[in-house]
Phi, psi and omega in degrees: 000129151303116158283183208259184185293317199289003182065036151254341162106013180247132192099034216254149163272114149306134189262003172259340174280324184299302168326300191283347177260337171298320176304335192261337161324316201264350171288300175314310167311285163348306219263341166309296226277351172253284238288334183266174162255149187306311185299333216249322181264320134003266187316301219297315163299331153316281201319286167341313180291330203219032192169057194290341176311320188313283190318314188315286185329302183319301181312293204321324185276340164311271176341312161297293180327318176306294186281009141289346188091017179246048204247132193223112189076204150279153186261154171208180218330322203274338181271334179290328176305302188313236257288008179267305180330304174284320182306306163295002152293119169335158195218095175271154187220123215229097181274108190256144197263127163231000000 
C-alpha cells in the first residue's frame, strides 16, 4: 500500500488494484488487436488522441459484441467507421412549451 501524505493512509492506492487494473487493460488491448484490422484499431487510436470518451465507448461496445459471440472474423476499417458514426451520433431532443 501506498500511504497518504499524513501516514495514516487515506487516500492510500492499493498496489493489487494498480496491478489488477493493468492486467485488464492489457487483456482489452489483446482482445482489440485480434478482433480489428491493423487499419481499424489505428482509426481507434486516432480517436482515442482526440476523443477518449468515443473511443472508451468503442472498446466497451467492441467488447461486448465479442463476448457475445457476434464478432464472426475481423472487423475493419469501413466497419470501424459505421460503429464510431453510431456511437457519435446526436441524440436531439426537442421541448415544446405550451
Amino acid at each position: 500500500m501506498i500511504n497518504g501524505i499524513d501516514g495514516t493512509g487515506a487516500g492510500a492506492v492499493d498496489v493489487n488494484q494498480l496491478a489488477q487494473m493493468k492486467q485488464i487493460e492489457d487483456m482489452k488491448k489483446s482482445i482489440l488487436t485480434r478482433i480489428l484490422t491493423k487499419e481499424a484499431y489505428e482509426r481507434l487510436a486516432r480517436v482515442r488522441s482526440v476523443n477518449p470518451t468515443l473511443a472508451n465507448q468503442a472498446d466497451l461496445y467492441l467488447l461486448q459484441i465479442y463476448q457475445a459471440g457476434k464478432i464472426t472474423g475481423s472487423i475493419n476499417d469501413d466497419q470501424m467507421k459505421e460503429v464510431l458514426n453510431a456511437l457519435s451520433e446526436k441524440k436531439e431532443f426537442n421541448i415544446t412549451r405550451k
